[in-house]
CHARMM-style PDB file with segment names, atoms N, HN, CA, C and O in Angstrom:
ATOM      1  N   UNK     1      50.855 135.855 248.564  1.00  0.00      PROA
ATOM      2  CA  UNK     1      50.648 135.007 247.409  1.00  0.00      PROA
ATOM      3  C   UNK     1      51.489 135.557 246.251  1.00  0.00      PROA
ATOM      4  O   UNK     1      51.388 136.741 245.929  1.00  0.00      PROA
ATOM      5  N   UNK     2      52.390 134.639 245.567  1.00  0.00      PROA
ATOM      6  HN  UNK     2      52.473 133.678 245.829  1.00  0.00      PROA
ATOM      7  CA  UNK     2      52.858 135.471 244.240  1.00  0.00      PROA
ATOM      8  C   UNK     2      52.027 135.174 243.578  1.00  0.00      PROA
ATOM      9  O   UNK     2      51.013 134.476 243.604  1.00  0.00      PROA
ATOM     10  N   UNK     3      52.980 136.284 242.435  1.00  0.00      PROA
ATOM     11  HN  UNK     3      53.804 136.851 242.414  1.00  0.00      PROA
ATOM     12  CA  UNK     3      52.100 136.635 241.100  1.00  0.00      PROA
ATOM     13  C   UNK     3      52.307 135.806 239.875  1.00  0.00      PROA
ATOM     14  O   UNK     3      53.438 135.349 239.710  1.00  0.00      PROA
ATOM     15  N   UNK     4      51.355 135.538 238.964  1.00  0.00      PROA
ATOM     16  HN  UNK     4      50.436 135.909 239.098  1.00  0.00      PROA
ATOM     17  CA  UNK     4      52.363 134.466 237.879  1.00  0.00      PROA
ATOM     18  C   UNK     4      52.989 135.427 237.285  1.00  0.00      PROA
ATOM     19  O   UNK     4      52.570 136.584 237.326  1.00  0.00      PROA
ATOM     20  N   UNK     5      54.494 134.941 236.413  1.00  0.00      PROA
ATOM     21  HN  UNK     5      54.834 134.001 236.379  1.00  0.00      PROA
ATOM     22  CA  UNK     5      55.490 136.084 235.976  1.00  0.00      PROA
ATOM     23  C   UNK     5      54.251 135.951 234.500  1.00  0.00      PROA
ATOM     24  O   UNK     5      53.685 134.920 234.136  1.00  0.00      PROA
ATOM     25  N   UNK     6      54.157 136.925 234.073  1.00  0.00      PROA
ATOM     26  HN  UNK     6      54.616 137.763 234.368  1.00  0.00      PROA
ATOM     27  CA  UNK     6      53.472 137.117 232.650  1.00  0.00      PROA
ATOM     28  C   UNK     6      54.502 137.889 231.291  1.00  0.00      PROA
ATOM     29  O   UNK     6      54.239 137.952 230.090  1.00  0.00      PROA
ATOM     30  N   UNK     7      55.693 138.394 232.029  1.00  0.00      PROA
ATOM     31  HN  UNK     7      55.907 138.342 233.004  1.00  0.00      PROA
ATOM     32  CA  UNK     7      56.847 138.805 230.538  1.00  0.00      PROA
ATOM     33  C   UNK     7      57.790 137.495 229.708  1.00  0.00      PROA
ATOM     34  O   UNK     7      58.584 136.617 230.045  1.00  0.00      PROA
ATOM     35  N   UNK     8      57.236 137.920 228.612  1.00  0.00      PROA
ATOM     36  HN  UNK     8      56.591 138.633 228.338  1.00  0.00      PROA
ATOM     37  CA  UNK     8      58.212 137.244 227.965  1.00  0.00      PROA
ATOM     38  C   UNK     8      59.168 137.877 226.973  1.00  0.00      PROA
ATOM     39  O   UNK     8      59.203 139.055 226.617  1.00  0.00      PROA
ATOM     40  N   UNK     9      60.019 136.756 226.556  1.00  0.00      PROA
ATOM     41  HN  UNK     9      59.991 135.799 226.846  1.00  0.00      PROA
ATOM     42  CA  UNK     9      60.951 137.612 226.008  1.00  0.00      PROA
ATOM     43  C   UNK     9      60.959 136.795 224.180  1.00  0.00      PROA
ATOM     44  O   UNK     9      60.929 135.595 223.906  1.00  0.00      PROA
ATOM     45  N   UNK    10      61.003 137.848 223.347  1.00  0.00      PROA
ATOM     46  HN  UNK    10      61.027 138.822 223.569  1.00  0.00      PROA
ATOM     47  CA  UNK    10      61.216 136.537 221.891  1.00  0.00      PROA
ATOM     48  C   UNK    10      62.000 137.377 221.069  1.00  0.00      PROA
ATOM     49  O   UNK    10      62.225 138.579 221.209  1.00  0.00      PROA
ATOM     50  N   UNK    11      62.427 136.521 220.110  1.00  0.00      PROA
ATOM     51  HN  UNK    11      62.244 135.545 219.996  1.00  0.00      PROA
ATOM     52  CA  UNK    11      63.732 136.724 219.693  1.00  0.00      PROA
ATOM     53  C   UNK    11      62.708 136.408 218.149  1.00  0.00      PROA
ATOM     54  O   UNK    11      61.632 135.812 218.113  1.00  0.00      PROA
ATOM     55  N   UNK    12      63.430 136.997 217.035  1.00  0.00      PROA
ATOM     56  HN  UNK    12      64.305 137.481 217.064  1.00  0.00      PROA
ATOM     57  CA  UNK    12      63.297 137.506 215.377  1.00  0.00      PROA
ATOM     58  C   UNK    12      64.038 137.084 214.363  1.00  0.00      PROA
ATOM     59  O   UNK    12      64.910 137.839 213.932  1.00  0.00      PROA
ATOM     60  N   UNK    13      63.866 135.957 213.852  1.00  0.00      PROA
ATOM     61  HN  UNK    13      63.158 135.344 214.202  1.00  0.00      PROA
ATOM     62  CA  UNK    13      65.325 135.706 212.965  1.00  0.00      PROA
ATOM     63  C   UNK    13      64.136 135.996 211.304  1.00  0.00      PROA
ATOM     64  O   UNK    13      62.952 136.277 211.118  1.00  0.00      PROA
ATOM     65  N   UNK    14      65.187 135.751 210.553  1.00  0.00      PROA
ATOM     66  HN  UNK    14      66.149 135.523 210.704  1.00  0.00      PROA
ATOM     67  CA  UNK    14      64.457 135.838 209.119  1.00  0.00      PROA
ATOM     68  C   UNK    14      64.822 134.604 208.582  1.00  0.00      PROA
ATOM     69  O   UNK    14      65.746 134.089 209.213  1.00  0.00      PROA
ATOM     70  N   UNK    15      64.419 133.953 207.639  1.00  0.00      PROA
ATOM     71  HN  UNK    15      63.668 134.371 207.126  1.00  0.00      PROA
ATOM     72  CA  UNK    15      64.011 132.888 207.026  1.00  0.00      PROA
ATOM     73  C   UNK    15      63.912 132.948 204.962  1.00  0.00      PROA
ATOM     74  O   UNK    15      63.115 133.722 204.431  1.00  0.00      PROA
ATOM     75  N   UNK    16      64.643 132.217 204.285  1.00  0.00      PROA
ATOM     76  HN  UNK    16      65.290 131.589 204.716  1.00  0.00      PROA
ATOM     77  CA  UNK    16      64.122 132.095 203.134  1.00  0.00      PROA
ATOM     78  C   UNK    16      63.440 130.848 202.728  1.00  0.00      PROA
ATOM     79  O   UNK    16      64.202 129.884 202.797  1.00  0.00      PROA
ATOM     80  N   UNK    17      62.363 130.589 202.365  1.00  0.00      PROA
ATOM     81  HN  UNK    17      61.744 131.373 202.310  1.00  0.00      PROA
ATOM     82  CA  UNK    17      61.384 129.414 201.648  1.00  0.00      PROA
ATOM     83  C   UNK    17      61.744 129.263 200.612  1.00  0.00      PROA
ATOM     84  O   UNK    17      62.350 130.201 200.093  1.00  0.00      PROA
ATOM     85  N   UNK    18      61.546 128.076 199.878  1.00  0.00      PROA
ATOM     86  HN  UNK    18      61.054 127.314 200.299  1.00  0.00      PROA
ATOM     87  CA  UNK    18      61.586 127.908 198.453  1.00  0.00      PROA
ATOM     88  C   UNK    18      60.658 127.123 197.786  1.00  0.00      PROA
ATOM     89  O   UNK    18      60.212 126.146 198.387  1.00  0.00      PROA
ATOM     90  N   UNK    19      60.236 127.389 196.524  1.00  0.00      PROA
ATOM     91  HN  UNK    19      60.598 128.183 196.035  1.00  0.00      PROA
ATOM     92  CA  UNK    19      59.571 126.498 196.171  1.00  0.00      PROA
ATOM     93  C   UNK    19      59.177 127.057 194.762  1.00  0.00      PROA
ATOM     94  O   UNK    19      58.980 128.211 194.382  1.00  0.00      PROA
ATOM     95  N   UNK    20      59.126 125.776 194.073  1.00  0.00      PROA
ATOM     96  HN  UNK    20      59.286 124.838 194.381  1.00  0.00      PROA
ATOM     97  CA  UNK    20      58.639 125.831 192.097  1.00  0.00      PROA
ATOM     98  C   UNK    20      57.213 125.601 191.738  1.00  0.00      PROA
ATOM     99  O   UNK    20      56.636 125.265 190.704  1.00  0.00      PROA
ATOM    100  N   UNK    21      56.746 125.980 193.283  1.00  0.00      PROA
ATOM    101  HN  UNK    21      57.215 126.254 194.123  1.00  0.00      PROA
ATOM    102  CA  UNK    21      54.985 126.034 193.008  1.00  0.00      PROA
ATOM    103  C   UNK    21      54.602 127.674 192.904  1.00  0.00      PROA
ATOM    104  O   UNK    21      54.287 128.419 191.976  1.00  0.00      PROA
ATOM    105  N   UNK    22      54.752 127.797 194.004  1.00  0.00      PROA
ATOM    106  HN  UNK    22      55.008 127.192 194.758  1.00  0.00      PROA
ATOM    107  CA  UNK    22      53.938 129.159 194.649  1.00  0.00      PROA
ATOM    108  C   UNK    22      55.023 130.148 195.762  1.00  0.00      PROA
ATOM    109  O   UNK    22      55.953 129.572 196.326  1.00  0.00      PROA
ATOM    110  N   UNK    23      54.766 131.740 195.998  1.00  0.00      PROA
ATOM    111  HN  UNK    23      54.010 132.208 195.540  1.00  0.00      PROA
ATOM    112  CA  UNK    23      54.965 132.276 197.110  1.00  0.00      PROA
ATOM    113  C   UNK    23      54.495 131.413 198.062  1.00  0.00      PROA
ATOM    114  O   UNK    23      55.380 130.674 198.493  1.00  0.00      PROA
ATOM    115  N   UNK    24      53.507 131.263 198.498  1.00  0.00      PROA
ATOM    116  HN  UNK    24      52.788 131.864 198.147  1.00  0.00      PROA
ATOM    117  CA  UNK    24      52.302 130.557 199.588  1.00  0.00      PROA
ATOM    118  C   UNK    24      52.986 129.699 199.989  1.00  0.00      PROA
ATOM    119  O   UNK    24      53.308 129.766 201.175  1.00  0.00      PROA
ATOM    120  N   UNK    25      53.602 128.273 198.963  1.00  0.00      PROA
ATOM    121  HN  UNK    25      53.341 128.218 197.999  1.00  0.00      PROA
ATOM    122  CA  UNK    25      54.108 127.477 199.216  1.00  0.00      PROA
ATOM    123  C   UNK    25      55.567 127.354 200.023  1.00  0.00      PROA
ATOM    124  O   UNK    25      55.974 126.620 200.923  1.00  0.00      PROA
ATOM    125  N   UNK    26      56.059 128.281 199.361  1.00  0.00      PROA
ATOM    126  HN  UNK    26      55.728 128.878 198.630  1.00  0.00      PROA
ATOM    127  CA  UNK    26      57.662 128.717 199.751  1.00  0.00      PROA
ATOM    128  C   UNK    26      57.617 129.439 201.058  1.00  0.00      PROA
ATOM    129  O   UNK    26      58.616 129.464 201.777  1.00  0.00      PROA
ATOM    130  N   UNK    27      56.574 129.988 201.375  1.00  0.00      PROA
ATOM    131  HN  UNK    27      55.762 129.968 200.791  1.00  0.00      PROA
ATOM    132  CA  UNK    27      56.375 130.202 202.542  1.00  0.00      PROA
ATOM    133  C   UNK    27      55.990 129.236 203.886  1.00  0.00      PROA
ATOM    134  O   UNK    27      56.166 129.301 205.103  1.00  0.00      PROA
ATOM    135  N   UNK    28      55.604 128.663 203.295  1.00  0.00      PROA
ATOM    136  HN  UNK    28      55.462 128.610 202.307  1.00  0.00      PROA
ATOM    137  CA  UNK    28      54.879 127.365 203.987  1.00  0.00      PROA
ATOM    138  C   UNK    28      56.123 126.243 204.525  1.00  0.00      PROA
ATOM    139  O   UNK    28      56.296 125.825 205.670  1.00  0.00      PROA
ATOM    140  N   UNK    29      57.051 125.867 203.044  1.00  0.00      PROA
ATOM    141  HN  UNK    29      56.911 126.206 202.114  1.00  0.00      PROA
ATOM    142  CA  UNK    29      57.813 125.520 203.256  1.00  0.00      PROA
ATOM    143  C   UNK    29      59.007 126.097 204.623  1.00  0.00      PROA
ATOM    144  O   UNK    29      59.416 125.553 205.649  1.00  0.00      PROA
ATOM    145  N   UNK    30      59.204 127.167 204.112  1.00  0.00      PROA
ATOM    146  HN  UNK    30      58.872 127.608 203.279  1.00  0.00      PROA
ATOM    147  CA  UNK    30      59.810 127.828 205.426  1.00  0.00      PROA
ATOM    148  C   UNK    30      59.622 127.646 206.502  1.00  0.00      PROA
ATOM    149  O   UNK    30      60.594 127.198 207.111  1.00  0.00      PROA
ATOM    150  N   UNK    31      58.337 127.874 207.311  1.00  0.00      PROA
ATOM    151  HN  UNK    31      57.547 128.237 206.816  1.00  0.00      PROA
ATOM    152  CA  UNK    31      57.844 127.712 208.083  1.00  0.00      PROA
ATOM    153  C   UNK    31      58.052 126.590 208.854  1.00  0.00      PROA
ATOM    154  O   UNK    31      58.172 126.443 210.070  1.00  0.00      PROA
ATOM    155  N   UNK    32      58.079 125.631 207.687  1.00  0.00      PROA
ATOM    156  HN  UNK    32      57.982 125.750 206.699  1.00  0.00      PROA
ATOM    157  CA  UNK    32      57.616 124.238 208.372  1.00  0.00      PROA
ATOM    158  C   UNK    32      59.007 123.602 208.641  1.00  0.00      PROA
ATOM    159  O   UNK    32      59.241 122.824 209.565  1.00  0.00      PROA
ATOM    160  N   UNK    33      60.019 124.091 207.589  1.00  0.00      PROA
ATOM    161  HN  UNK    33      59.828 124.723 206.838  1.00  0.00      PROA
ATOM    162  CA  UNK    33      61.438 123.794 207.917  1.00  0.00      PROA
ATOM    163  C   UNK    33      61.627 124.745 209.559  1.00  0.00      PROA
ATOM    164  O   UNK    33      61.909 124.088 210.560  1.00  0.00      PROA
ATOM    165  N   UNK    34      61.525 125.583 209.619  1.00  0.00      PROA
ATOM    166  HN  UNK    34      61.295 126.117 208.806  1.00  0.00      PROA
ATOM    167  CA  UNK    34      62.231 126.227 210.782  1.00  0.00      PROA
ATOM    168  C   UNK    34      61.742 125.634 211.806  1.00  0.00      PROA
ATOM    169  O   UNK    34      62.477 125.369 212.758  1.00  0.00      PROA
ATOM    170  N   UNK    35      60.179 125.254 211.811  1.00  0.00      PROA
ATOM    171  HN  UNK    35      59.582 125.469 211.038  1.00  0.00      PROA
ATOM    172  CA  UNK    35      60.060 124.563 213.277  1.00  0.00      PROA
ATOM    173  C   UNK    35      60.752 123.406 213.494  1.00  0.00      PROA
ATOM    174  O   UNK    35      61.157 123.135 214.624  1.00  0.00      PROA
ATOM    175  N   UNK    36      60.941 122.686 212.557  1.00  0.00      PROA
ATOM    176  HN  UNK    36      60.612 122.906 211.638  1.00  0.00      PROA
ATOM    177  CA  UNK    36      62.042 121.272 212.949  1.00  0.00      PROA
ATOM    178  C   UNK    36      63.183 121.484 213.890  1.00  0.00      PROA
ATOM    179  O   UNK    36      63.665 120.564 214.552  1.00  0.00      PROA
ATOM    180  N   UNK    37      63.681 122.947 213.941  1.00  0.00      PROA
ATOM    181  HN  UNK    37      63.290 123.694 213.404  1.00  0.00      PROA
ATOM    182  CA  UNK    37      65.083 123.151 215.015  1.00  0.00      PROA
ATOM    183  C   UNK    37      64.510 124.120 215.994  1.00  0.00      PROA
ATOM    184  O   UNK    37      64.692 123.995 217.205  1.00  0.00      PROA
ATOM    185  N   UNK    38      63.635 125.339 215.325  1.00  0.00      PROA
ATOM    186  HN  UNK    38      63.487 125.441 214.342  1.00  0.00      PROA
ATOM    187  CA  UNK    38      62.870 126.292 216.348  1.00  0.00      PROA
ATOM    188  C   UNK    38      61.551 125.872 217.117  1.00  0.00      PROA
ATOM    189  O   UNK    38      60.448 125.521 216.698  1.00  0.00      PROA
ATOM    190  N   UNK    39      62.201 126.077 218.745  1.00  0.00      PROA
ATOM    191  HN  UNK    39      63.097 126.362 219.086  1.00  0.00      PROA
ATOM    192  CA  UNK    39      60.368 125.879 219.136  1.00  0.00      PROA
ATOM    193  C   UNK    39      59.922 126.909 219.521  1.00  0.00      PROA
ATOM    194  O   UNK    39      60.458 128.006 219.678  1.00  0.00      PROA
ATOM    195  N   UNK    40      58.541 126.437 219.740  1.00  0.00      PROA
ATOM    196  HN  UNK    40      58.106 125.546 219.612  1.00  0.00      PROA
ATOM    197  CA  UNK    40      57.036 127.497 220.322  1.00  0.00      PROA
ATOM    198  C   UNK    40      57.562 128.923 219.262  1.00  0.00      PROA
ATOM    199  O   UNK    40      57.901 129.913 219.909  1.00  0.00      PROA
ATOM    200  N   UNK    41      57.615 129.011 218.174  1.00  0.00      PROA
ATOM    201  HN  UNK    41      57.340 128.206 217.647  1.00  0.00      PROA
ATOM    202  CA  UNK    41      57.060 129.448 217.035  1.00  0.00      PROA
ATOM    203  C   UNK    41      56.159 130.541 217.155  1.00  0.00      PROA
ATOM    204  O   UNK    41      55.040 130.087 216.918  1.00  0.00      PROA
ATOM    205  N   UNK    42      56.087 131.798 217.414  1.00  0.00      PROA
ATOM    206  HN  UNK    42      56.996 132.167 217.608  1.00  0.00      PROA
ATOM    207  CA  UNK    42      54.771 132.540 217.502  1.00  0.00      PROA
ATOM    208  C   UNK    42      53.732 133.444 216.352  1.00  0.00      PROA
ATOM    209  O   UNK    42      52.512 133.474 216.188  1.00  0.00      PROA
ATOM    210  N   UNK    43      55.008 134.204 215.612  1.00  0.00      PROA
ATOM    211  HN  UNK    43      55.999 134.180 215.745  1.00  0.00      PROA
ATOM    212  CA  UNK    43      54.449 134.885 214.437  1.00  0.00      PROA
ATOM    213  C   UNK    43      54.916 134.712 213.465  1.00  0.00      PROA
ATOM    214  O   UNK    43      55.988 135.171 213.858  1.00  0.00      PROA
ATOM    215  N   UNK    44      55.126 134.445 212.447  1.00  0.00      PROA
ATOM    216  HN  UNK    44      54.255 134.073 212.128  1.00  0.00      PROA
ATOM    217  CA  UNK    44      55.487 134.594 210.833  1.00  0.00      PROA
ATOM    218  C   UNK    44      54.840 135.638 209.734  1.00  0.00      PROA
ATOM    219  O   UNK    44      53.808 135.638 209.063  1.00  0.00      PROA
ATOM    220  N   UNK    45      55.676 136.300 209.848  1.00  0.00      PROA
ATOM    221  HN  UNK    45      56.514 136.300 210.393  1.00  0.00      PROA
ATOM    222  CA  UNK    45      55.452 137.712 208.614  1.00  0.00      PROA
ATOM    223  C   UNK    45      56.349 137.589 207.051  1.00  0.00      PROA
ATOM    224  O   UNK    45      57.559 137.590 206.823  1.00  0.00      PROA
ATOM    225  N   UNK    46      55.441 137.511 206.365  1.00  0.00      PROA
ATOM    226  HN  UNK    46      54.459 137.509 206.551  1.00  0.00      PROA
ATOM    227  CA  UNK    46      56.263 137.820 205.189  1.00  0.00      PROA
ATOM    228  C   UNK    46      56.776 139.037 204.380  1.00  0.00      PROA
ATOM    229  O   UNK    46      55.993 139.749 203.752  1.00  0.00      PROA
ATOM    230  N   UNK    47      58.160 139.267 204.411  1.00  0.00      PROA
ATOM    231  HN  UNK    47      58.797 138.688 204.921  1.00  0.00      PROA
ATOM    232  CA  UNK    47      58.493 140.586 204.377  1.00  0.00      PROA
ATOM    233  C   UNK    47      59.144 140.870 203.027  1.00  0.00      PROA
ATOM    234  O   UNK    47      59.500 142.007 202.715  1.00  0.00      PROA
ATOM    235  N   UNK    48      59.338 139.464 201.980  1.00  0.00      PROA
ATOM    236  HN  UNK    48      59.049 138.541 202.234  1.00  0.00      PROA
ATOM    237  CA  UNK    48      59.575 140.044 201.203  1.00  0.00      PROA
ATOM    238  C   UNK    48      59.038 139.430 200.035  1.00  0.00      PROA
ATOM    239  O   UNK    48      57.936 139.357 200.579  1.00  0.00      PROA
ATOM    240  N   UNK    49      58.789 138.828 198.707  1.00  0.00      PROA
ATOM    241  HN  UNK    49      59.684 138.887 198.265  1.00  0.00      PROA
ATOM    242  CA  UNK    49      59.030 138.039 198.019  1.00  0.00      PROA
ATOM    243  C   UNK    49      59.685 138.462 196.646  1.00  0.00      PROA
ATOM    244  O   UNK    49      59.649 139.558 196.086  1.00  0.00      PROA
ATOM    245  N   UNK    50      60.389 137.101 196.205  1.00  0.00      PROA
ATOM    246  HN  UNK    50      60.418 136.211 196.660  1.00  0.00      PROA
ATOM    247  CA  UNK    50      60.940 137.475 194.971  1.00  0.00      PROA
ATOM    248  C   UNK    50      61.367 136.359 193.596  1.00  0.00      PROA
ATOM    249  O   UNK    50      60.425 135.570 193.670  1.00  0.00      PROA
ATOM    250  N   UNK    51      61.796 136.119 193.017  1.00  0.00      PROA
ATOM    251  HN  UNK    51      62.561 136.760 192.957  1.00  0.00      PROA
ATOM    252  CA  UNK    51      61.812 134.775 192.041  1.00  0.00      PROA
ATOM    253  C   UNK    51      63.123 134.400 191.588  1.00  0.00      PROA
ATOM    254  O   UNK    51      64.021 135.225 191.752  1.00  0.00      PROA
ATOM    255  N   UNK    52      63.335 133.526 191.159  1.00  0.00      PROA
ATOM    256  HN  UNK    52      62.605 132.855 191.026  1.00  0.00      PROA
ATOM    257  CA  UNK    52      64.756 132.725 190.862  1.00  0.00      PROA
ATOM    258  C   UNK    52      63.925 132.651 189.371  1.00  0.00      PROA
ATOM    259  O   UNK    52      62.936 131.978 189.084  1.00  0.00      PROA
ATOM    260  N   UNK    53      64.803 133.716 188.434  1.00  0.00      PROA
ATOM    261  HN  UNK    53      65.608 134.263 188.666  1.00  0.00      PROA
ATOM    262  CA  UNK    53      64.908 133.537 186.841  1.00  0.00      PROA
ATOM    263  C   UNK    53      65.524 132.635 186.014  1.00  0.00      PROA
ATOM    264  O   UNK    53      66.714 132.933 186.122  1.00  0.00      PROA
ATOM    265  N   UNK    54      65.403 131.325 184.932  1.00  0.00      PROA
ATOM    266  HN  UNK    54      64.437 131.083 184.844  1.00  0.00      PROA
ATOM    267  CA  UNK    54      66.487 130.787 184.098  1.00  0.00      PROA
ATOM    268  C   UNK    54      66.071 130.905 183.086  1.00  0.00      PROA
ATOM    269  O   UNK    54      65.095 130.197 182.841  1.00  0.00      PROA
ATOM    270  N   UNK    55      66.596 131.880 181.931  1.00  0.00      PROA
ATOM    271  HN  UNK    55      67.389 132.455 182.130  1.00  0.00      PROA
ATOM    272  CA  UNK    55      66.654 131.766 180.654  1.00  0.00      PROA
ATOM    273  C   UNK    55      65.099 131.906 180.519  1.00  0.00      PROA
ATOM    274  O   UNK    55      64.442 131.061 179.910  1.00  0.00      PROA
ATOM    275  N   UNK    56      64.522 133.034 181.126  1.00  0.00      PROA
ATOM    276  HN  UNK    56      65.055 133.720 181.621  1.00  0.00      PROA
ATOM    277  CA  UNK    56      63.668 133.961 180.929  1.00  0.00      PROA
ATOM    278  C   UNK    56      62.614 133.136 181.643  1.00  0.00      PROA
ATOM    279  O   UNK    56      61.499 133.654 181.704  1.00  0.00      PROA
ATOM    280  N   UNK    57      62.757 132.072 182.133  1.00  0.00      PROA
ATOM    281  HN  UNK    57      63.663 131.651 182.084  1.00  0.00      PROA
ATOM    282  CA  UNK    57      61.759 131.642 182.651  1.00  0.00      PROA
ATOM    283  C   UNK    57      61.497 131.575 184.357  1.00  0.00      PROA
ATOM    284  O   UNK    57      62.611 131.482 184.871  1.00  0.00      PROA
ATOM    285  N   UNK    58      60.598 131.586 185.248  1.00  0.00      PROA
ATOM    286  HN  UNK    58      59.693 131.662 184.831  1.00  0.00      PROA
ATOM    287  CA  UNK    58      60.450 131.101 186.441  1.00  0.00      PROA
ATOM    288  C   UNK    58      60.452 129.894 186.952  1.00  0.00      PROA
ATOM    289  O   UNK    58      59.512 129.109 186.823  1.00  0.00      PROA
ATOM    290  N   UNK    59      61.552 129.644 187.596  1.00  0.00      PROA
ATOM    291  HN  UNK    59      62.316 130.282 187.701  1.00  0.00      PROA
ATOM    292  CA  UNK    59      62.177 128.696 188.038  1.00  0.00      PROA
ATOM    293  C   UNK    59      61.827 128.014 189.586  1.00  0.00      PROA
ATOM    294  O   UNK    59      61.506 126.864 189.885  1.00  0.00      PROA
ATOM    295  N   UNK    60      62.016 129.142 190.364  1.00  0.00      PROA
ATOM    296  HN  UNK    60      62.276 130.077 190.121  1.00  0.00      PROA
ATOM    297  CA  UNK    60      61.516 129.147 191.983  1.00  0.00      PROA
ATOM    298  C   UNK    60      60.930 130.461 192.086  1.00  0.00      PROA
ATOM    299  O   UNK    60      60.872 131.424 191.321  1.00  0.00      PROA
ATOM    300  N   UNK    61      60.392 130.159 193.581  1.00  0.00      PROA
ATOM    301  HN  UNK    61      60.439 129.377 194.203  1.00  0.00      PROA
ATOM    302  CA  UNK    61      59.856 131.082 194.221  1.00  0.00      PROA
ATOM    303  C   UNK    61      60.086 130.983 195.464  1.00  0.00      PROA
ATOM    304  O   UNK    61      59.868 129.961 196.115  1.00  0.00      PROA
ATOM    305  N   UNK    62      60.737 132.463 196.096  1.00  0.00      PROA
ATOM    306  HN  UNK    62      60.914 133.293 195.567  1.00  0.00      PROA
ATOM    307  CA  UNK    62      60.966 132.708 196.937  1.00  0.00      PROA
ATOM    308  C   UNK    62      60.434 133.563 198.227  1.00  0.00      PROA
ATOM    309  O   UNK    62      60.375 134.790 198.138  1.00  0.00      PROA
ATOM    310  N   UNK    63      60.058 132.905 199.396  1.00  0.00      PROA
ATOM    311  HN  UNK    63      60.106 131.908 199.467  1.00  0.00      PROA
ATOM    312  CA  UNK    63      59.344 134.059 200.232  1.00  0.00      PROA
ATOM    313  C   UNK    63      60.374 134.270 200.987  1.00  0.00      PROA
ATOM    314  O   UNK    63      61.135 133.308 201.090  1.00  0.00      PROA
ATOM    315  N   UNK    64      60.762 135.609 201.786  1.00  0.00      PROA
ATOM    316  HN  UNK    64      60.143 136.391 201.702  1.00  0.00      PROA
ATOM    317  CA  UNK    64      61.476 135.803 202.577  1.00  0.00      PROA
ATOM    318  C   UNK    64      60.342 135.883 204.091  1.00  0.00      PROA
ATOM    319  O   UNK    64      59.150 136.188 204.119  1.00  0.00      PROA
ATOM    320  N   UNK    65      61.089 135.558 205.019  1.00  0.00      PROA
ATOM    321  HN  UNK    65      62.057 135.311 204.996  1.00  0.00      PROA
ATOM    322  CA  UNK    65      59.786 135.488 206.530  1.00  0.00      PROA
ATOM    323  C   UNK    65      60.432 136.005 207.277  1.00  0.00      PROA
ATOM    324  O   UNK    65      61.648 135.833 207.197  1.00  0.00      PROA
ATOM    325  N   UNK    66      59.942 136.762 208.203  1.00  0.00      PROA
ATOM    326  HN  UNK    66      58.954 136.902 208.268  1.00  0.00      PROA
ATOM    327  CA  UNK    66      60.763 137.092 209.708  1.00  0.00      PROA
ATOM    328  C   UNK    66      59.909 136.234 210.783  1.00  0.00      PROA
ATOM    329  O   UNK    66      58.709 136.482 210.659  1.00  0.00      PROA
ATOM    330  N   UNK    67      60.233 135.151 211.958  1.00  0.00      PROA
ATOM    331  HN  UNK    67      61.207 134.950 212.059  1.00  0.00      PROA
ATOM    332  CA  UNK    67      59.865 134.268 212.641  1.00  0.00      PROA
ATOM    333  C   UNK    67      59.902 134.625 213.767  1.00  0.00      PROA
ATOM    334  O   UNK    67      60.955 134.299 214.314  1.00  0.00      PROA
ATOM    335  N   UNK    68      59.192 135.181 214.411  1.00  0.00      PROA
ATOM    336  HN  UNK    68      58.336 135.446 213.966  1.00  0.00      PROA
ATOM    337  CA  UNK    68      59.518 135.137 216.184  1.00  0.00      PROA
ATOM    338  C   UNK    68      59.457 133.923 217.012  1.00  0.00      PROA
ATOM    339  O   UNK    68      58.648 133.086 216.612  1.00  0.00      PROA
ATOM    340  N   UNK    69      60.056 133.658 217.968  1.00  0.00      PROA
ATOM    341  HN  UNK    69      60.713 134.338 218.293  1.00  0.00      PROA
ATOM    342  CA  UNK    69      59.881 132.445 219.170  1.00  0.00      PROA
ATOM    343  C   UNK    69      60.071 132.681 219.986  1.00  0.00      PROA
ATOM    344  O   UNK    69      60.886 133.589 220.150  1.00  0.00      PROA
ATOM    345  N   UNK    70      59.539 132.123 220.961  1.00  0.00      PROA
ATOM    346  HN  UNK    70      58.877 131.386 220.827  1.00  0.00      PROA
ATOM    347  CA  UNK    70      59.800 132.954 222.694  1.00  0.00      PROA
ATOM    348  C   UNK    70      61.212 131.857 223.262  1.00  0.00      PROA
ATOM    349  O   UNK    70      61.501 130.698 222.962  1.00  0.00      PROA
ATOM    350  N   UNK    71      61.725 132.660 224.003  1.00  0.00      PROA
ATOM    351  HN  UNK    71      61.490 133.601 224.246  1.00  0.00      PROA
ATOM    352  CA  UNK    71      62.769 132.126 224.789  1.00  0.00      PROA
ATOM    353  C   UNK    71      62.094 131.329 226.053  1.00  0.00      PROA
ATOM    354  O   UNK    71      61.031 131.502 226.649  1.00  0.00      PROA
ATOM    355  N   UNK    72      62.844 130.664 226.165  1.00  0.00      PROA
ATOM    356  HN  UNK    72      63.708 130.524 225.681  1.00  0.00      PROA
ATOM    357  CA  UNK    72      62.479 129.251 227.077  1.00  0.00      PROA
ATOM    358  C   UNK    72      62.945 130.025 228.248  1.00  0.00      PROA
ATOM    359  O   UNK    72      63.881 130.787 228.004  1.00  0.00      PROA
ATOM    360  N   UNK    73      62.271 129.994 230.119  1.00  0.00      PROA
ATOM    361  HN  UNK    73      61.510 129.375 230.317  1.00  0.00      PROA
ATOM    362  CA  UNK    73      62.722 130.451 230.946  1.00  0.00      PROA
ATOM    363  C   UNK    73      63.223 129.355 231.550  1.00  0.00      PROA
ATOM    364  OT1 UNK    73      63.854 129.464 232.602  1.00  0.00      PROA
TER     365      UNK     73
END
């Protein structure tokens, strides 16, 4: 009898969000953009955040993400 194969393999890209609401949002945003081209999606970490300044004010907000997805066999 075989065995089911149980390794997989996933791959790490990073990601910037944007958004003139929130981190949360800009993250969200991200997210939701990358699955439109990336599938089966597994983890999302946020590794960095930071802000888009104009003339002293806050403008955007930026999350940076690292995305894993598994490779298709």
């Amino acid at each position: 009898m075989a065995k089911k194969k149980t390794e997989s393999v996933y791959r790490v890209t990073e990601i910037i969000g944007t958004s003139a609401i929130s981190w949360e949002d800009a993250a969200k945003n991200g997210v939701e953009t990358a699955a439109k081209s990336l599938r089966d999606l597994r983890v999302a970490e946020v590794t960095k955040l930071d802000m888009k300044v104009d003339s002293g004010e806050v403008v955007e907000y930026r999350a940076r993400v690292s995305l894993s997805f598994k490779y298709e066999a």
